[in-house]
C-alpha positions in Angstrom: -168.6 8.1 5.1 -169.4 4.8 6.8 -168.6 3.3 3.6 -165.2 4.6 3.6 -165.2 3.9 7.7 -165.7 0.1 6.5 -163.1 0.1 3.8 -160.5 1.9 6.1 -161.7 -0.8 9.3 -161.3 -3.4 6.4 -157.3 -2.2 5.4 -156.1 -1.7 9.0 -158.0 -5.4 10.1 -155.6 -6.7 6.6 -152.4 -5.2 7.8 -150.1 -6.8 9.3 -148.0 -3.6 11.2 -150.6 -1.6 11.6 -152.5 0.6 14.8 -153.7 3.5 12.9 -155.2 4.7 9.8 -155.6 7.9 8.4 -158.2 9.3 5.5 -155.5 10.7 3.7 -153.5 7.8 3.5 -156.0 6.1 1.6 -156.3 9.1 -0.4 -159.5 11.3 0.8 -158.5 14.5 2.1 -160.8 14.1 5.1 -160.4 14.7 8.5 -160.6 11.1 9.9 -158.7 8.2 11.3 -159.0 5.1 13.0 -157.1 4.1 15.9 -157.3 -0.1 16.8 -157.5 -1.2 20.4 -154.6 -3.5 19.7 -152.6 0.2 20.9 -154.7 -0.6 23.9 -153.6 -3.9 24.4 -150.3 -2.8 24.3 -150.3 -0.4 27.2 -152.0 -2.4 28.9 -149.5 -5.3 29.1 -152.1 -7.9 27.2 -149.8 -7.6 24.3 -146.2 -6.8 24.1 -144.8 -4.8 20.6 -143.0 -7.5 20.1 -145.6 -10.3 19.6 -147.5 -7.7 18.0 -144.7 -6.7 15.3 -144.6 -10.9 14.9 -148.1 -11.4 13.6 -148.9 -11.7 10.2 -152.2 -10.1 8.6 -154.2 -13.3 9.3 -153.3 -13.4 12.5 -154.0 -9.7 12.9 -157.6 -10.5 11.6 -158.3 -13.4 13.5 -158.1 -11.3 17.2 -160.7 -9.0 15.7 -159.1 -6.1 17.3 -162.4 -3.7 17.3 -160.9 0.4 15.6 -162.2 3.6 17.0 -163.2 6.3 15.0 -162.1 10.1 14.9 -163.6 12.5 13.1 -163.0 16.2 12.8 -160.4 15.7 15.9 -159.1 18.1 18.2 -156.4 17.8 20.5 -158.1 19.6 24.1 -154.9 18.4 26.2 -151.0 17.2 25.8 -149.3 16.9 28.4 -146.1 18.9 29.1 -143.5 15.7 29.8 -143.0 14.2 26.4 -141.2 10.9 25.5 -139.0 9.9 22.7 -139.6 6.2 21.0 -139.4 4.3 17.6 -142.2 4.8 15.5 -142.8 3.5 12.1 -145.7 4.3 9.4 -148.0 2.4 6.5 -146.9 4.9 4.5 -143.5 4.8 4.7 -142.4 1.0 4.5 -139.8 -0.4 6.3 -138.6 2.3 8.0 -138.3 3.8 11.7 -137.6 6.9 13.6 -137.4 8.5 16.8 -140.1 11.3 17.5 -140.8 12.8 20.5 -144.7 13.5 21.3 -146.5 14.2 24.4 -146.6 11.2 26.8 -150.3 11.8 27.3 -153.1 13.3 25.9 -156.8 14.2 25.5 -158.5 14.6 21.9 -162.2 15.8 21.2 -163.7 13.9 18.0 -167.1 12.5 17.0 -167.7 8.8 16.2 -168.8 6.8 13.3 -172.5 7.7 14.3 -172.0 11.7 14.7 -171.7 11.4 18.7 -169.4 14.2 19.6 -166.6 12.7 22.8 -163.8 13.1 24.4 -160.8 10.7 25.2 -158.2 10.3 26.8 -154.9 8.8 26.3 -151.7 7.5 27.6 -148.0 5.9 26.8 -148.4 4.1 23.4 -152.2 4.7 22.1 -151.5 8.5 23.3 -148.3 7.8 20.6 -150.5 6.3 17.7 -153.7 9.4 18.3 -150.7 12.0 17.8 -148.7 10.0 14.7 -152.5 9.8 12.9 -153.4 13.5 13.8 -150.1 14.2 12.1 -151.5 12.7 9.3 -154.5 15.4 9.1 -151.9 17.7 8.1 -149.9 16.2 6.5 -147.1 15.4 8.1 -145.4 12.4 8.5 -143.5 10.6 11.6 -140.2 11.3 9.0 -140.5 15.2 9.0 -140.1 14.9 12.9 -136.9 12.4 13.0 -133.7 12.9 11.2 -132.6 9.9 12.6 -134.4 7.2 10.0 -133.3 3.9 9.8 -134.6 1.8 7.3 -135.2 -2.4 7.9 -133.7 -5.1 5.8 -136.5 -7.0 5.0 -134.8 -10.5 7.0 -134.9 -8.1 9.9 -138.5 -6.4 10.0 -139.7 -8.8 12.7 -136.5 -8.8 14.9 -135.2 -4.9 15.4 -132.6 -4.0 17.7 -133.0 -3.8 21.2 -131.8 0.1 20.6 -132.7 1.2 16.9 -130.2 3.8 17.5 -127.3 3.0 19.5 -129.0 4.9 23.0 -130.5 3.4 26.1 -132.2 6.5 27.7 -135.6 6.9 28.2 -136.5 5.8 24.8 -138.2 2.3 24.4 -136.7 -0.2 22.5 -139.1 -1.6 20.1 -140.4 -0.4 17.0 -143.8 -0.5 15.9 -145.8 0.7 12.9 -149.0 2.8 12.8 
């Protein structure tokens, strides 16, 4: 398993878009994901989506953005508001959605060294724990949006202010995990 830890640490570090990775979306049917503290450093304010969505790989790499690991997670907590925003995945290029999850929540999991914990979560890395949980059963951010809208490729690093022609509650920017 840490093996597989290292090769998944190894993909997410290499891609460009990416916050989260799942075991089953590098094909082992496990019930693992990472989760990278660049989610952190956007709720936080140390990073926006925007310059995040900007960077290439390399640049990605170069912050060294450190991953947590989840295994055999277990949501213990959602809360009940929920908020809709633009979500994107690895596995499904190019394209974005609105999905409505819980705006905060609290998931038991153990670590890469078997150390059972529990964490909590909030706005944006509360969004990317629920999109890679989804993942664990196989579900994807598309089976929770009918509203899709794919990118042109001249466009994947400027999207609309409002994907999808509303201003509500929903955030603006789009972001992939």
């Amino acid at each position: 398993i840490q093996t597989l830890i290292a090769a998944m640490r190894s993909t997410l570090a290499h891609t460009a878009n990416g916050v989260g990775l799942a075991a089953p979306q590098v094909g082992e049917s496990l019930q693992m994901f990472l989760a990278s503290e660049e989610a952190e450093a956007i709720d936080n304010g140390a990073l926006t989506r925007e310059s995040a969505r900007a960077m290439d790989a390399h640049e990605k790499k170069m912050r060294e953005w450190r991953s947590y690991v989840y295994i055999n997670p277990v949501i213990k907590k959602t809360s009940r508001r929920s908020l809709d925003d633009a979500e994107g995945c690895l596995s499904v290029k190019d394209t974005f959605g609105m999905v409505k999850r819980a705006e905060k929540i609290t998931v038991e999991a153990y670590d890469e060294q078997g150390i059972k914990f529990v964490r909590g979560a909030s706005r944006f890395f509360a969004r990317v724990l629920q999109h890679e949980l989804d993942h664990l059963q196989g579900i994807l951010f598309i089976d929770k949006d009918e509203l899709l809208e794919p990118v042109p490729h001249s466009a994947r690093h400027a999207m609309p202010d409002d994907p999808h022609g509303t201003s509500s509650n929903r955030v603006s920017e789009a972001k992939s995990k």
